[in-house]
Structures are given as structure tokens and as C-alpha cells.
N, C-alpha and C positions, 0 to 999 in steps of 0.2 A: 550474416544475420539479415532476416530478413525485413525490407525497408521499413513493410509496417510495424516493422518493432522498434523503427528511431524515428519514430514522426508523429508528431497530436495529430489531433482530428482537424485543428485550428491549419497545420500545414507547419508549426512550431517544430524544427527539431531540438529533440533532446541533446545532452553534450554527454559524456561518459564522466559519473563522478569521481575524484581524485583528480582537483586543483587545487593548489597554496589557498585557494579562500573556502574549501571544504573542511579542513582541517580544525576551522572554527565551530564550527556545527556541531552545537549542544543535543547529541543523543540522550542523553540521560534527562532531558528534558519531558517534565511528563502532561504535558499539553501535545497534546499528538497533532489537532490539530494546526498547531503552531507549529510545531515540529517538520510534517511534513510538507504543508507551504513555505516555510521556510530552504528546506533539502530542495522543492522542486523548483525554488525560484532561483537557484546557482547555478541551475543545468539549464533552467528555457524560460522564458520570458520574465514576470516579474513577480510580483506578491499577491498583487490586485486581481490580478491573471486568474490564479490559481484558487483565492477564495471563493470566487464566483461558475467555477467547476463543479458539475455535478460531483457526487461523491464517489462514484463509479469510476468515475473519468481520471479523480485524481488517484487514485488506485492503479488502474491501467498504467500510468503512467511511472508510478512506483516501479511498476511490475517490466515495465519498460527499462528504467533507468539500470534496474539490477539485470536483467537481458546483455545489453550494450558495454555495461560496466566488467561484469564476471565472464562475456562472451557465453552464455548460457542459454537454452531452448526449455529445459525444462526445471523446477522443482521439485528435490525430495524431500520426505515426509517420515518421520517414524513414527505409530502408533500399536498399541494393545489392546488384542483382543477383547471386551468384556467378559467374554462366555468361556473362554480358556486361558487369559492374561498373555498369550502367544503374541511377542513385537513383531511388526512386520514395517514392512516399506511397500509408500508408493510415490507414484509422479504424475504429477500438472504441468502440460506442455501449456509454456507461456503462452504462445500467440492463440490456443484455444481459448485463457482467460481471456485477454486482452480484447479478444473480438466480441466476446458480450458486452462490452462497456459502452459499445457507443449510441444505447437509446437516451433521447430526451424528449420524446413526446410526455404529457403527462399521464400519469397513473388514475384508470377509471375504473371505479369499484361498484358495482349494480350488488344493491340492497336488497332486490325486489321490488315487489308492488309498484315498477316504475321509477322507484328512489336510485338514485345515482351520487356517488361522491366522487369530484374528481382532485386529485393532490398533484404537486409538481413534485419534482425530483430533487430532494436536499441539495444542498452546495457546502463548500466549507464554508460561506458565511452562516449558513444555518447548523453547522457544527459548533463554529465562533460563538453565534451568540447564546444556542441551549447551555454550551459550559459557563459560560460568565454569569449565566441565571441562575447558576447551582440548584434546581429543583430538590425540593428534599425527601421527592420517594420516586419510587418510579411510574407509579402511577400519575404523579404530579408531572415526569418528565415524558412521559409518552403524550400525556393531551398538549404539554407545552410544543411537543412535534407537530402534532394533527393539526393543530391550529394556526400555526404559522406557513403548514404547506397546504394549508385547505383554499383551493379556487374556485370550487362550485361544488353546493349542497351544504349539507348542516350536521356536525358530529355530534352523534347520541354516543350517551356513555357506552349504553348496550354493542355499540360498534368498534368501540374503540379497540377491542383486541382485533378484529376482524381488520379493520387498516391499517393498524401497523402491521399485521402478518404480510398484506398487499405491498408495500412499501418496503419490506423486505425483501420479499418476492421477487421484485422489479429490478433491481439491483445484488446478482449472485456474487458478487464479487465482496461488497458487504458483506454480508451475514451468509458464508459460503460452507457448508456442508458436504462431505463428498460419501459416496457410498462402498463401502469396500468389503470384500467376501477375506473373511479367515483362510490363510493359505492351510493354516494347520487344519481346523476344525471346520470348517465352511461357513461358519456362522457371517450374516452379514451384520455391520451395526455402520451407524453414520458417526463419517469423524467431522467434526468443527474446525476448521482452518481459516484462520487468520493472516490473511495475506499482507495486509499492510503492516501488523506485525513483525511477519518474515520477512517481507522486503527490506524493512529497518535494519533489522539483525544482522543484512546482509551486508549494508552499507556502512553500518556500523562495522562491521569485522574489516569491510576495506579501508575505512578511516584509520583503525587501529593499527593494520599493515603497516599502510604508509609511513603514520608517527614512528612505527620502528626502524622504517627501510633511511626517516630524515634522521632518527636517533644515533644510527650504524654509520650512517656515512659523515656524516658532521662531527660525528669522536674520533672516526680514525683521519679524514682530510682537513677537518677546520671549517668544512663549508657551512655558507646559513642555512636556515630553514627553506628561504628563497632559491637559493642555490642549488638545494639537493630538487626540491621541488619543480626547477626548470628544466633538469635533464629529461629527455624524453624516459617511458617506464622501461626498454629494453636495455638501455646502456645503464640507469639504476640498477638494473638485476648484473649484466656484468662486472661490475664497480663492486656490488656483494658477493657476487662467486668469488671474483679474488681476494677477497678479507676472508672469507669462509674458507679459503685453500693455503691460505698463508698461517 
């Protein structure tokens, strides 16, 4: 794997997840961003770390941990066509996400007429604190964004769809669309992909491994959670081949 795919941008590396204190980590937890500050602060640095992360960045890094973790280069995808419902597959080579992520200049949006708005680049504390605010439309939570990431000029309502579009923009890893041609029919249409999503699902499916690989081995030897958990992951796989042969 390649290096820049087990290293922040900080010089932090990441650890591969699946340790005894992974095992805790409430996936079904539905504060995402709680969620994934919490998964990245087990692999690499700490909580405080991670809130203060562009939202890009902790993405990336998502995208990272499932790299190192699964030994993976790329991601696959199943979608359907709209125009002929024909499934198809495709694939996102990690390190071409990962390598958008590392802008943080801030976001300058020219109005015209000379007007300029410039926004900075969310963080998960700017994730943190929109959710606790429970906004109660979306129109109510898109100005709660603009305003809290506004460093220079003055948001008119008239704008407001105009820079959240820019602010999505800025960050593909976010709000990531991919474009794909019908293998059957040729049609193209854009699929929506959710990376921090999938990175979950991923992690979560290895957490779940795990619990079974300590479930299997602790019923037939006696060992603890600790136990099964300390043996490196290739002598746990031999320890199950032979229960699986016997």
C-alpha cells in the first residue's frame, strides 16, 4: 500500500482497525459525526484532533483507514440504470479520492459587480455544533451553515443556494457524484455516492468479523475476549481453519 495512504496530512499515522478497543464502537450509532470522530480517534491521534478537521480531510481518512484495514486500492459500486433499470458496477481507486482532500485555503465565491463572499472549509466541530442546533427546515439549516462559515462579505438570501452549491463544490469527497455511461444502453446518468457511508459499512463488517472470529475461538478454547484478541490476525485464521476441519 502505498505510503500516502497510511499517513494524515499532520504526518499522523493511521493504525489498521481491529483492536480489543474497537470492538466497543457503537456503529449503529446515528450521530455520524460522533461516530466517526470517535472510529478515527482509535487509529490516530485523539478526539480534539479530529473535530477540528476539515470535513474533507476526515473523510480522506475514513477512506484511508478502510485502504490499510481491508488491504484495498479500490472501491466497488452497484448501481441502475435510470433509462433501462440495467445494474452495473463500477470502481473509485482510493488514492485518486484521497488526493482531493487536501485543500484548505478558503472558499471565494465572486457575486459580481465586485461583490465577493469568502467561506472557510467546515470542520467536524461545524458538523457538531449544526446537529445540536436541530434546525427545523432546511432552509433554516443551510443559512445556519453560511453564517457560521462566512469570513468576508455579507449573505443575501438571493445567494444562498449559489454558496452552498460552492461549498459543495470545494469539497468532492462530501457531496460526491460520479458519472457513469450505461454498459447496456449507453445512457449516462450521475450516481450519488456516499463515501463516508461506505467506509462505515466497511468497518462495521470488520468489527462484526472479529466478534465472530472471538465468538469461535473462546467456545471451542475457553479464551477471553483479550485473549482471542491478542493473537496476531494470521495464527487467528489458523486456530479457525482447524475448528472448520475438525
Amino acid at each position: 500500500m502505498n505510503r500516502a495512504m497510511q499517513t494524515l496530512p499532520s504526518g499522523i499515522a493511521l493504525r489498521p482497525f481491529g483492536e480489543l478497543p474497537d470492538l466497543d464502537l457503537d456503529f449503529a450509532d446515528l450521530d455520524r459525526p460522533r461516530l466517526v470522530t470517535d472510529l478515527l480517534a482509535r487509529c490516530a491521534a485523539d478526539a480534539e484532533f479530529w473535530w477540528a478537521q476539515p470535513v474533507a480531510v476526515r473523510s480522506a481518512a475514513l477512506l484511508r483507514l478502510v485502504a490499510i484495514t481491508d488491504g484495498i486500492q479500490a472501491l466497488s459500486f452497484t448501481a441502475r440504470c435510470p433509462t433501462c433499470a440495467e445494474a452495473f458496477e463500477f470502481e473509485l481507486q482510493l488514492a485518486a479520492l484521497v488526493a482531493v482532500a487536501g485543500e484548505r485555503e478558503p472558499i471565494r465565491v465572486s457575486l459580481g459587480q465586485d461583490t465577493d463572499v469568502v467561506l472557510r472549509r467546515p470542520t467536524g466541530d461545524d458538523l457538531r455544533r449544526w446537529r445540536s442546533a436541530h434546525p427545523a427546515t432546511r432552509a433554516e439549516a443551510r443559512r445556519l451553515m453560511l453564517d457560521s462559515l462566512l469570513l468576508e462579505g455579507r449573505v443575501r438570501p438571493e445567494d444562498e443556494a449559489r454558496l452552498s452549491s460552492a461549498v459543495a463544490a470545494s469539497d468532492p469527497l462530501v457531496a460526491l457524484s460520479v458519472a457513469c455511461d450505461c454498459p447496456a444502453c449507453g445512457d449516462a446518468s450521475e450516481v450519488p455516492v456516499d463515501l463516508d457511508d461506505t467506509a462505515l459499512a466497511r468497518l462495521a463488517a470488520r468489527q462484526g468479523a472479529l466478534l465472530r472470529e472471538v465468538h469461535c475461538l473462546a467456545s471451542r478454547y475457553g479464551w477471553s475476549e483479550a485473549q482471542v484478541m491478542a493473537l496476531p490476525p494470521a495464527r487467528r485464521a489458523r486456530y479457525l481453519a482447524l475448528i472448520e476441519a475438525s
